[in-house]
VOPAGU-2260 file (C-alpha; in pm, 1 decimal, decimal comma):
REM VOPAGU-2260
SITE   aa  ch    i         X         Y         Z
SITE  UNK   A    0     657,2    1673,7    1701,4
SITE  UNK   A    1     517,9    1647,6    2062,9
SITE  UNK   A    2     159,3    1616,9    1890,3
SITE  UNK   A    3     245,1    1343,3    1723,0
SITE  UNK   A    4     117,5     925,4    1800,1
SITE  UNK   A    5     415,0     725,3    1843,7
SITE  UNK   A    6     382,1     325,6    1751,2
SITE  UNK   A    7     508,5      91,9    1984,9
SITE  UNK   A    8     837,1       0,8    1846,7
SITE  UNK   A    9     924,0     393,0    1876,6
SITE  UNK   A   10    1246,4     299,8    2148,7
SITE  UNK   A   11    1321,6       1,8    1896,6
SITE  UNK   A   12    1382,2     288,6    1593,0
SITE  UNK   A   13    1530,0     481,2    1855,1
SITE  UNK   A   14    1775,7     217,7    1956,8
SITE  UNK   A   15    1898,0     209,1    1527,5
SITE  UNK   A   16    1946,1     561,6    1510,8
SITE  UNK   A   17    1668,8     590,0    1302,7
SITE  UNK   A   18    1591,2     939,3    1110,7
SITE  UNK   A   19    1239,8     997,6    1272,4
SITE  UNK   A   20     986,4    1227,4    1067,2
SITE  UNK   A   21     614,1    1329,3    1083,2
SITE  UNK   A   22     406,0    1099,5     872,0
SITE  UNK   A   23      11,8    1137,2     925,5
SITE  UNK   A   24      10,4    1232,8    1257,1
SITE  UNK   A   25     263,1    1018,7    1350,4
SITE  UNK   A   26     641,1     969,9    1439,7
SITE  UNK   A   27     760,2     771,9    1225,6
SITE  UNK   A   28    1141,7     607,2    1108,4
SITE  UNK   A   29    1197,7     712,2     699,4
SITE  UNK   A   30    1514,2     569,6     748,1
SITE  UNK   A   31    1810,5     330,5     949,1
SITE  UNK   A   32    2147,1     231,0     780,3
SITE  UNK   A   33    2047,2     447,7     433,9
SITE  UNK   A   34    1779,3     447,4     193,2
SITE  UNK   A   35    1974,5     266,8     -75,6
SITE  UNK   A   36    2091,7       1,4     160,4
SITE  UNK   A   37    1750,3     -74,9     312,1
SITE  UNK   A   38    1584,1     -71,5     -24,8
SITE  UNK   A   39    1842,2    -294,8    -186,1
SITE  UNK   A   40    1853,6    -535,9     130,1
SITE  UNK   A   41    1487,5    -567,7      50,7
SITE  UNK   A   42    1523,9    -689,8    -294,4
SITE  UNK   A   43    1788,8    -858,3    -231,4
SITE  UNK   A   44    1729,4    -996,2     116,8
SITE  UNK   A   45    1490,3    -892,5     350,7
SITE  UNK   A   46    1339,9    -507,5     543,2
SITE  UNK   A   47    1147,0    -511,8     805,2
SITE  UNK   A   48     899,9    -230,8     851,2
SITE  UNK   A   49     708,3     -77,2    1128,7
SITE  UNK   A   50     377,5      -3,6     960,2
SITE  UNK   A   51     184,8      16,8    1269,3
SITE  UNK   A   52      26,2     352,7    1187,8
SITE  UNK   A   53    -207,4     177,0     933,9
SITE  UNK   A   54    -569,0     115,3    1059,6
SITE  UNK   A   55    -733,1    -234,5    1177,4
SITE  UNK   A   56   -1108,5    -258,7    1153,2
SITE  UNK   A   57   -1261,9    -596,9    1255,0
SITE  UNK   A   58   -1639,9    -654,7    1086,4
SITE  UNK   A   59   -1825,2    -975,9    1255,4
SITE  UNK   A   60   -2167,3   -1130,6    1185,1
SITE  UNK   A   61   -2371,7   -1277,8    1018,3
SITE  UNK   A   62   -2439,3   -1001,6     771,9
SITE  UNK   A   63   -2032,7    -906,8     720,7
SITE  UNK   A   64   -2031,2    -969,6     375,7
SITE  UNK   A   65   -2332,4    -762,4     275,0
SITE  UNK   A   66   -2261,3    -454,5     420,9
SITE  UNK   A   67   -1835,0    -455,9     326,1
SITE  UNK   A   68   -1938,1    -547,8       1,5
SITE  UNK   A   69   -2160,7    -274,8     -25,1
SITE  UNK   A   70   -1871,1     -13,2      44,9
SITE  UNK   A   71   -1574,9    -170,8    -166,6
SITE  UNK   A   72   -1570,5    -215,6    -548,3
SITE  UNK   A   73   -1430,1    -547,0    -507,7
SITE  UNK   A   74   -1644,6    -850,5    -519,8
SITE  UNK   A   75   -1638,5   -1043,5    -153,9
SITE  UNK   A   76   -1894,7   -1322,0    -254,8
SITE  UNK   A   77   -1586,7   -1477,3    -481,1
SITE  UNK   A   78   -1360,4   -1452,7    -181,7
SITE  UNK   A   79   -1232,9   -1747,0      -0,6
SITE  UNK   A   80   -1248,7   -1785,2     403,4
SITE  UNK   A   81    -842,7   -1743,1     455,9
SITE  UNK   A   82    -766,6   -1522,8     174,2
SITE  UNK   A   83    -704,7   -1118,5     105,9
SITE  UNK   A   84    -842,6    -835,7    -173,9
SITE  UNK   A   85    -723,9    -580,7    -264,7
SITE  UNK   A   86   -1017,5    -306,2    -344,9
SITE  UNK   A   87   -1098,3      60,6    -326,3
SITE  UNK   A   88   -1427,0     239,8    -123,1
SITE  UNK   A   89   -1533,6     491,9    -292,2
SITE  UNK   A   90   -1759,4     798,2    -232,2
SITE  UNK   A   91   -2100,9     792,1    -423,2
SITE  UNK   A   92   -1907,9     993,9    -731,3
SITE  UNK   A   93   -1710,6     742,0    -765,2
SITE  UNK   A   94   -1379,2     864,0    -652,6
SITE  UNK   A   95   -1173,9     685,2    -374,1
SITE  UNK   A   96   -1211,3     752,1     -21,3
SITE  UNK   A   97    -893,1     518,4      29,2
SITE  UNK   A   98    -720,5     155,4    -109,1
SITE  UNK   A   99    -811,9    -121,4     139,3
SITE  UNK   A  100    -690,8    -466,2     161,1
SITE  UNK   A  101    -985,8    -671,4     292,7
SITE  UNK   A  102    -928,8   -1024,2     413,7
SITE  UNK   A  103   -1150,6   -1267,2     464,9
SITE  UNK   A  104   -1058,6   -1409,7     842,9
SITE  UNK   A  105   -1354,4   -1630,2     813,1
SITE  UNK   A  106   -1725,9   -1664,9     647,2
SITE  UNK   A  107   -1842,2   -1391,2     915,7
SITE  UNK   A  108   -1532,5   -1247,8    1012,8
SITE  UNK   A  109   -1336,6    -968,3     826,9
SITE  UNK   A  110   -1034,6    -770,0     902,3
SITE  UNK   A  111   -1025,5    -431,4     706,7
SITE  UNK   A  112    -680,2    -257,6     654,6
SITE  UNK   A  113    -677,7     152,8     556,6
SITE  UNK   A  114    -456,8     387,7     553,3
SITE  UNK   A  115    -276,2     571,8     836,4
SITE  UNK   A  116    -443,4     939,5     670,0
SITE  UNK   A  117    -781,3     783,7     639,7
SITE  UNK   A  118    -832,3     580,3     938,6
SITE  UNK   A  119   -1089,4     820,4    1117,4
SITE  UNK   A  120   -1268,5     915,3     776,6
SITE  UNK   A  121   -1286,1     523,4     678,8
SITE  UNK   A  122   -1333,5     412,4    1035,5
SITE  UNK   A  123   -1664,6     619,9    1032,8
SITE  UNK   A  124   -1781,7     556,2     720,4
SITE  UNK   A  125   -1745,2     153,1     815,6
SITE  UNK   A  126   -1892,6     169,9    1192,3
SITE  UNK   A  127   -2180,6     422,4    1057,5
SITE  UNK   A  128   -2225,3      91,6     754,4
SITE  UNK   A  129   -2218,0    -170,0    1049,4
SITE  UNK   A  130   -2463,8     -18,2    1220,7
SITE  UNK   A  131   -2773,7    -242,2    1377,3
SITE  UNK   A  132   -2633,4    -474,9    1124,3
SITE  UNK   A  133   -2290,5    -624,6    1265,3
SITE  UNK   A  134   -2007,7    -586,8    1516,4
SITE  UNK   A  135   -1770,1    -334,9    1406,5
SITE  UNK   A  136   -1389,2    -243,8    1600,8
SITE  UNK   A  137   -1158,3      -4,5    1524,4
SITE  UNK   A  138    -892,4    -169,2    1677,7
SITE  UNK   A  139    -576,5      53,5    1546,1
SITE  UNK   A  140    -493,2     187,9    1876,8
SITE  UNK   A  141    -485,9    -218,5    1982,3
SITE  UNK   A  142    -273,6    -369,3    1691,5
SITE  UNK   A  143      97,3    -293,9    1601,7
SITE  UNK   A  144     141,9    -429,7    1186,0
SITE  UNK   A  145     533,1    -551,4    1076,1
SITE  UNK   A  146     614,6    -600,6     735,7
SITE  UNK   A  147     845,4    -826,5     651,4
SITE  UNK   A  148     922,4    -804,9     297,6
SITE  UNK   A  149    1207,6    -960,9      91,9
SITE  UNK   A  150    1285,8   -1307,4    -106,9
SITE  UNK   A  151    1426,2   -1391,0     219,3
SITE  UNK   A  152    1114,8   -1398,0     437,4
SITE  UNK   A  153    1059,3   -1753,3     442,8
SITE  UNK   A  154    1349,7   -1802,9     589,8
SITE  UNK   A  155    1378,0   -1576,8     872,0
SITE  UNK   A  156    1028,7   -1616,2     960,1
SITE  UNK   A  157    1127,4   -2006,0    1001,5
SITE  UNK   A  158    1442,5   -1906,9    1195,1
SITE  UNK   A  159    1237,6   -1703,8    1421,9
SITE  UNK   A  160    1017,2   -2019,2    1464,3
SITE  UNK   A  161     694,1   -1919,9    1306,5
SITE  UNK   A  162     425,2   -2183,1    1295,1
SITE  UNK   A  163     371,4   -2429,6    1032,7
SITE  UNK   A  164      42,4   -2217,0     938,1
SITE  UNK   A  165     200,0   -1927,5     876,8
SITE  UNK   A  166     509,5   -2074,1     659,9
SITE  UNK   A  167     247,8   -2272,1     423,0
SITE  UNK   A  168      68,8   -1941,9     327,0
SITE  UNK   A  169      30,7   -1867,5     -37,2
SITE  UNK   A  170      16,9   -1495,9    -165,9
SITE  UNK   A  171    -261,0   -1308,6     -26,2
SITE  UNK   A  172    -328,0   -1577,3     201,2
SITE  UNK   A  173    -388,9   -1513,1     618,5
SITE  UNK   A  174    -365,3   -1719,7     872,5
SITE  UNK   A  175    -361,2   -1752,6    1300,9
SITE  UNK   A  176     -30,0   -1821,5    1424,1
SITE  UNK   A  177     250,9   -1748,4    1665,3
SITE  UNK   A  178     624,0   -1658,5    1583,2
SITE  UNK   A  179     876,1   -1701,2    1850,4
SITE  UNK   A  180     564,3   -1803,3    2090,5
SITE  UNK   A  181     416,4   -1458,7    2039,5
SITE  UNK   A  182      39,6   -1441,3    1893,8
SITE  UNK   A  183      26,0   -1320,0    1546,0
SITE  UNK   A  184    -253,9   -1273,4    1261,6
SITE  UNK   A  185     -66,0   -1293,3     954,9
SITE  UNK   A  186    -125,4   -1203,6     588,2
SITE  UNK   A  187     121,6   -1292,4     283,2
SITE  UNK   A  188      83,6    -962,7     129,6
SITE  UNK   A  189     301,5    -635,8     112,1
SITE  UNK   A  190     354,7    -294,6     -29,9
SITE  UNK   A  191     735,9    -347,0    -180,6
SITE  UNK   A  192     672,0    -563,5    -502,7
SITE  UNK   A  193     844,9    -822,3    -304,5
SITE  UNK   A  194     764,1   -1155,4    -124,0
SITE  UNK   A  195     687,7   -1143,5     213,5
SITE  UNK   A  196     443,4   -1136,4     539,6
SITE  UNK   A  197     213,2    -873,0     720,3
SITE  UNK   A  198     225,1    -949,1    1053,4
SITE  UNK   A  199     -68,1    -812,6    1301,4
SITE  UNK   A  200      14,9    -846,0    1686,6
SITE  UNK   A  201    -126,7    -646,7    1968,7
SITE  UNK   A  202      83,0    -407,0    2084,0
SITE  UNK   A  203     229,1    -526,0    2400,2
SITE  UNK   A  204     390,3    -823,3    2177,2
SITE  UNK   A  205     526,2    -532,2    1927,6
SITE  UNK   A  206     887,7    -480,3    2053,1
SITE  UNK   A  207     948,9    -863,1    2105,1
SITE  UNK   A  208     818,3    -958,6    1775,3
SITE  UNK   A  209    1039,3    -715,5    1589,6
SITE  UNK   A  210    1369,4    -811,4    1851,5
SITE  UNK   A  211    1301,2   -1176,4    1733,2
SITE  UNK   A  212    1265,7   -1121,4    1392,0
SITE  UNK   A  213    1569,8    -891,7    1366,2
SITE  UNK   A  214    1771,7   -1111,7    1547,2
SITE  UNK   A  215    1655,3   -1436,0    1311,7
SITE  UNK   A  216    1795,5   -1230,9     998,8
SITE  UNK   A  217    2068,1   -1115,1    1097,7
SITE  UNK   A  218    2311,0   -1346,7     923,9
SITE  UNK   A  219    2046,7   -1355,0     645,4
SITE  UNK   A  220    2113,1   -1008,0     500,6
SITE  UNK   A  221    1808,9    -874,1     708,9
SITE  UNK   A  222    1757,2    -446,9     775,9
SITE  UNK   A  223    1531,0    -257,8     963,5
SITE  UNK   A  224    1383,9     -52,1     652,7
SITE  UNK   A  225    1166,8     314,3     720,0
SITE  UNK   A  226     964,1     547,3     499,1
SITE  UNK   A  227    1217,8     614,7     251,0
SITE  UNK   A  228    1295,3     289,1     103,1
SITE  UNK   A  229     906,7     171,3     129,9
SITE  UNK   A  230     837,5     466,1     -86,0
SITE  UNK   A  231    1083,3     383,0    -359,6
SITE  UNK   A  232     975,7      -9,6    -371,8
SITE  UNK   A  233     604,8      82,9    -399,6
SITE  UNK   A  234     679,1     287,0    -676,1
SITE  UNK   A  235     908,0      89,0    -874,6
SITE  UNK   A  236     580,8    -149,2    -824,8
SITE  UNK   A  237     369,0      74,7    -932,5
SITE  UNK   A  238     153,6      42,0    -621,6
SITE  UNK   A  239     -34,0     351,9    -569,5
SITE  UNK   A  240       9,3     592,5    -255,7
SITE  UNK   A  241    -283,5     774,7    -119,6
SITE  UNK   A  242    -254,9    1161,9    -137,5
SITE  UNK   A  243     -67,9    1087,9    -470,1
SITE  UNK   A  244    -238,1     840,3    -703,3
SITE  UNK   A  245    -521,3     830,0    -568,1
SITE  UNK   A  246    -765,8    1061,5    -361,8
SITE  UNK   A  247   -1103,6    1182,8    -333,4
SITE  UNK   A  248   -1019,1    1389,5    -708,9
SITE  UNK   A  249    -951,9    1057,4    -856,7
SITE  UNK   A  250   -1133,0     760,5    -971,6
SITE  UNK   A  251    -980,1     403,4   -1020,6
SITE  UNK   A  252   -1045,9     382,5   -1388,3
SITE  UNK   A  253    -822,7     664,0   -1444,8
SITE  UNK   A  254    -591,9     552,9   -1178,5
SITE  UNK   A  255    -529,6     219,8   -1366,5
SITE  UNK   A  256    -754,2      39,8   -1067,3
SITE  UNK   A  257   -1021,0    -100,3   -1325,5
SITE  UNK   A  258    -934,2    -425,5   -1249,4
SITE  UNK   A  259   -1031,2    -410,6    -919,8
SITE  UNK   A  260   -1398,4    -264,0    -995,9
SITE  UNK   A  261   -1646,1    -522,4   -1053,6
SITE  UNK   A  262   -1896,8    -347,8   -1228,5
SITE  UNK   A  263   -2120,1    -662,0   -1272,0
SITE  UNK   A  264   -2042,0    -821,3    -940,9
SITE  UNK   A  265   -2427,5    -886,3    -781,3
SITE  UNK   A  266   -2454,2    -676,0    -554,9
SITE  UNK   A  267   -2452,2    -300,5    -554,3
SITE  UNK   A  268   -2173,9     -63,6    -390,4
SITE  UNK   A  269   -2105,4     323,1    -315,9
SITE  UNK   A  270   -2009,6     479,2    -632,2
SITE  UNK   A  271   -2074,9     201,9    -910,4
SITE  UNK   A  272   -2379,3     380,0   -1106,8
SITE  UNK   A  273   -2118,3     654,2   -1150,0
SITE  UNK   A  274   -1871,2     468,6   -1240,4
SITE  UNK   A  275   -2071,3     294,4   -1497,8
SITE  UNK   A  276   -2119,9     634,8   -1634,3
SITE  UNK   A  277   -1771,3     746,0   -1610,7
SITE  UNK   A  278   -1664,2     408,2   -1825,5
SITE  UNK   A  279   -1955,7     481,9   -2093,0
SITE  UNK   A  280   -1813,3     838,9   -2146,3
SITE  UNK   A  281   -1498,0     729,4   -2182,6
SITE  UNK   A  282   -1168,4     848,9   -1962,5
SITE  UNK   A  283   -1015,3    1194,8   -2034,6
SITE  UNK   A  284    -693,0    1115,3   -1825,0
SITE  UNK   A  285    -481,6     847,0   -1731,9
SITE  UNK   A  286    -217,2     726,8   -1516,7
SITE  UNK   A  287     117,8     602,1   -1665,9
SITE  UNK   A  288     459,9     558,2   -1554,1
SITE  UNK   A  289     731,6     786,8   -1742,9
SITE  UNK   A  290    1120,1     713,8   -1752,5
SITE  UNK   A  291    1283,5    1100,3   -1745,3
SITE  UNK   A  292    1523,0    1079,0   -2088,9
SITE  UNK   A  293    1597,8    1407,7   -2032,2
SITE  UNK   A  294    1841,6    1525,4   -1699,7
SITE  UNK   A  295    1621,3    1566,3   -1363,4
SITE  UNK   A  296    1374,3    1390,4   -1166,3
SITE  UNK   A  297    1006,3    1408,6   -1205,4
SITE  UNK   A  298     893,6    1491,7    -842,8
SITE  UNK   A  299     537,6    1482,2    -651,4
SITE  UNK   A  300     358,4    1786,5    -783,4
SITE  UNK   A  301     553,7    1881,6   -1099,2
SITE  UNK   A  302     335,2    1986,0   -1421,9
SITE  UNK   A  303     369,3    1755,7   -1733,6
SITE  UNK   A  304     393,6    1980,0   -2024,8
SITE  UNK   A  305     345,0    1996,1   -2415,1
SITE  UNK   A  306     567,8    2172,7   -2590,6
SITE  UNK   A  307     481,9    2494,6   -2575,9
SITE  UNK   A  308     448,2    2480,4   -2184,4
SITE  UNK   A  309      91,7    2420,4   -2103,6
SITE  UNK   A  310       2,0    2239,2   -1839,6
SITE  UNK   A  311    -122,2    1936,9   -1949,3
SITE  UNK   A  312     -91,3    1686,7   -1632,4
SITE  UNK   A  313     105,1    1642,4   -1300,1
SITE  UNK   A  314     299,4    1388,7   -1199,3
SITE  UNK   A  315     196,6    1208,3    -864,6
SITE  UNK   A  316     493,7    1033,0    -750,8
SITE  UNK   A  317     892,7    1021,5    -885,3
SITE  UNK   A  318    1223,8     955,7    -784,8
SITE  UNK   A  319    1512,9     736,6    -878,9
SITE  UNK   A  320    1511,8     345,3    -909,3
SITE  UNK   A  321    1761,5     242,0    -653,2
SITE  UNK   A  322    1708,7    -148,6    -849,5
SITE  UNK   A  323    1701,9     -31,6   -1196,5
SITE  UNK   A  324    1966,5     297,9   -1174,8
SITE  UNK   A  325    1678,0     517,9   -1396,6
SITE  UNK   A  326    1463,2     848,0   -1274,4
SITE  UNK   A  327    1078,3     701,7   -1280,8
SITE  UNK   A  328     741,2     868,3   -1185,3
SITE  UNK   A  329     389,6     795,4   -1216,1
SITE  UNK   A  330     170,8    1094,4   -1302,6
SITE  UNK   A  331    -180,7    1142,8   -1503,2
SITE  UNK   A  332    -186,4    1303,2   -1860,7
SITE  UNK   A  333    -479,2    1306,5   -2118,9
SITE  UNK   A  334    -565,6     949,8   -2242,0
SITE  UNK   A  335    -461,5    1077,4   -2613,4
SITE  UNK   A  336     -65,8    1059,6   -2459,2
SITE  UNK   A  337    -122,7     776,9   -2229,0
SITE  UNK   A  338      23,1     498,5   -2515,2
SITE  UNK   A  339     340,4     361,5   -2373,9
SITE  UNK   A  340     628,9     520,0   -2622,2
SITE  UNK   A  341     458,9     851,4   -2612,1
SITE  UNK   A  342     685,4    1136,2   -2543,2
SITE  UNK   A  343     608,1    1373,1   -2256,6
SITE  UNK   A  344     780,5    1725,7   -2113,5
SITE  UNK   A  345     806,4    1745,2   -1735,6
SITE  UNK   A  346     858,9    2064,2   -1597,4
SITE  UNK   A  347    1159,3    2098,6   -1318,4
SITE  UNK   A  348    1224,3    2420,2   -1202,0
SITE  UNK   A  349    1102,6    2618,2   -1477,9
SITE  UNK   A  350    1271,9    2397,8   -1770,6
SITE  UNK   A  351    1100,7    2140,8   -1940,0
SITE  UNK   A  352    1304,1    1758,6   -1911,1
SITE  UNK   A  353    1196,3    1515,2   -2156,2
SITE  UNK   A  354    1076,8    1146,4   -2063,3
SITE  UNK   A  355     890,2     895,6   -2218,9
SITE  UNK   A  356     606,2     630,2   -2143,3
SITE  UNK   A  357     670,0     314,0   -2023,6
SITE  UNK   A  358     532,7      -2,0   -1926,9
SITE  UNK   A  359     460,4     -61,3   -1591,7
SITE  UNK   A  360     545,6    -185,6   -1326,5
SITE  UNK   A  361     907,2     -93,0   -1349,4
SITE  UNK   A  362     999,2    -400,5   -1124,6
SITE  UNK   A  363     829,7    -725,6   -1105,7
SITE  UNK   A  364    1020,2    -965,4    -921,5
SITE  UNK   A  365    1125,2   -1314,6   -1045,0
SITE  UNK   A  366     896,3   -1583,4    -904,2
């Protein structure tokens, strides 16, 4: 691991006896007290993550809007100063280069959030955008990100004394504000199907951010949650994972992204004459979720099957549902078995399990 980036908060996961693995170039905590336990407290209570691997780009000028909206499929002219999107930038095939949240800090000023695998290839492709145009950072290296996730968010963010702008955000909302004195940018959003804040701070405020948070929820049912558990609430969310869902071989028609691809927004962006073409000729795949009927998991990578054991489709994520005690997956099979009740074969070690299509998502919390 010794070429590996280390977040700030490293001696903080060190300090739980945290389970520390690689994850995109990083070291990074998959997991604390247990999987189970940090995924339930998180449903239940409240996780916090260290998600400080993602990447921060800050767009500001005049021309911000034009050239973001340019790259993402979203539509920024309908977005509010103060609020979030999620979108997709995608290459000029029309497949995704990554999943972005994009939030609107002000009429000029944007904050950009991409994935930890993607930051140098999205960084570029942003800056090279911005060029002449606008001021563009990449401020990663700058920012640490905390998740704070849970139905019991409000409340430990109040114990910890955030300001009155951050506890009157509504859901994809972002604000200025401080908690526990310290400077934070924060964003009602998430990656758990749960309630809850993003919380940007520069790094030198990382480790006493997390202390005070931790130490507001701990009679409030609060855990330090890793990899592991964020993995199983994403997918029991059916929030998609880069390098699973979607990628560079996918586009977000078949991914089940069309609803955030604005086809007829006004302005033009990377990708949209082909993916006008790829929704005129219809879709040949999909992505569904699948409960396994059958014994065995559906994992990352394993061929979905017809009967007589062709290869029909893979699946692109799977595990158990710590919340709902079934084996679910997500994986891609042709649109003429994509109708929820359909019967599929998923092949584990040789043998092929039976499941079945579902609706999704598997979890949608009660608001």
């Amino acid at each position: 691991m010794n070429d590996l980036r280390r977040t700030p908060l490293h001696d903080e996961h060190k300090a739980l006896s945290a389970r520390i693995v690689p994850f995109a170039g990083w070291e990074m905590p998959v997991q604390y007290a247990g999987l189970l336990k940090e995924h339930h407290a998180v449903r239940t209570a409240a996780g916090l993550f260290d998600v400080s691997h993602m990447g921060e780009l800050f767009i500001e000028g005049a021309a911000a809007e034009e050239v973001i909206d340019g790259l993402v499929s979203g539509d920024l002219t309908q977005l509010p100063d103060g609020k979030a999107l999620y979108t997709v930038a995608c290459n000029e095939g029309g497949t995704i280069l990554d999943d972005l949240i994009v939030y609107r800090r002000a009429r000029d000023r944007f904050l950009i959030v991409c994935n930890a695998s993607n930051r140098d290839k999205i960084a570029a492709h942003v800056g090279k955008a911005c060029e002449g145009r606008v001021s563009f950072e990449d401020a990663s290296d700058r920012y640490s990100l905390l998740a704070l996730q849970g139905p019991k968010a409000i409340a430990i963010a109040t114990a910890a004394g955030a300001s009155a702008e951050i506890l009157g955000l509504s859901s994809f909302q972002l604000t200025d504000g401080s908690i526990d004195g310290i400077p934070v940018i924060a964003a009602r959003t998430g990656y758990t199907a749960e309630d809850g804040f993003e919380l940007f701070t520069e790094n030198q405020h990382a480790p006493a951010l997390w202390r005070a948070l931790m130490a507001a929820g701990k009679d409030l049912g609060i855990e330090a949650a890793g990899l592991g558990a964020r993995d199983t609430l994403r997918l029991e969310g059916r929030l998609s994972l880069y390098g699973n869902e979607i990628d560079e071989t996918t586009n977000p028609l078949e991914a089940g992204l069309g609803w955030v691809v604005k086809l007829d927004k006004p302005r033009d962006f990377l990708g949209k004459s082909a993916l006008k073409k790829i929704q005129a000729a219809g879709l040949s795949r999909k992505l569904v979720g699948f409960e396994m009927t059958g014994r065995g998991i559906g994992r990352h990578g394993y061929p979905i099957v017809d009967e007589a054991g062709k290869h029909i489709g893979v699946v692109t994520s799977g595990s158990p549902s710590p919340t709902l005690d079934k084996n679910i997956g997500l994986g891609y099979v042709p649109a003429a078995l994509s109708a929820i009740g359909t019967k599929i074969l998923i092949e584990i070690r040789g043998k092929a399990v039976e499941a079945v299509v579902v609706k999704t998502p598997f979890y949608r919390r009660q608001k």
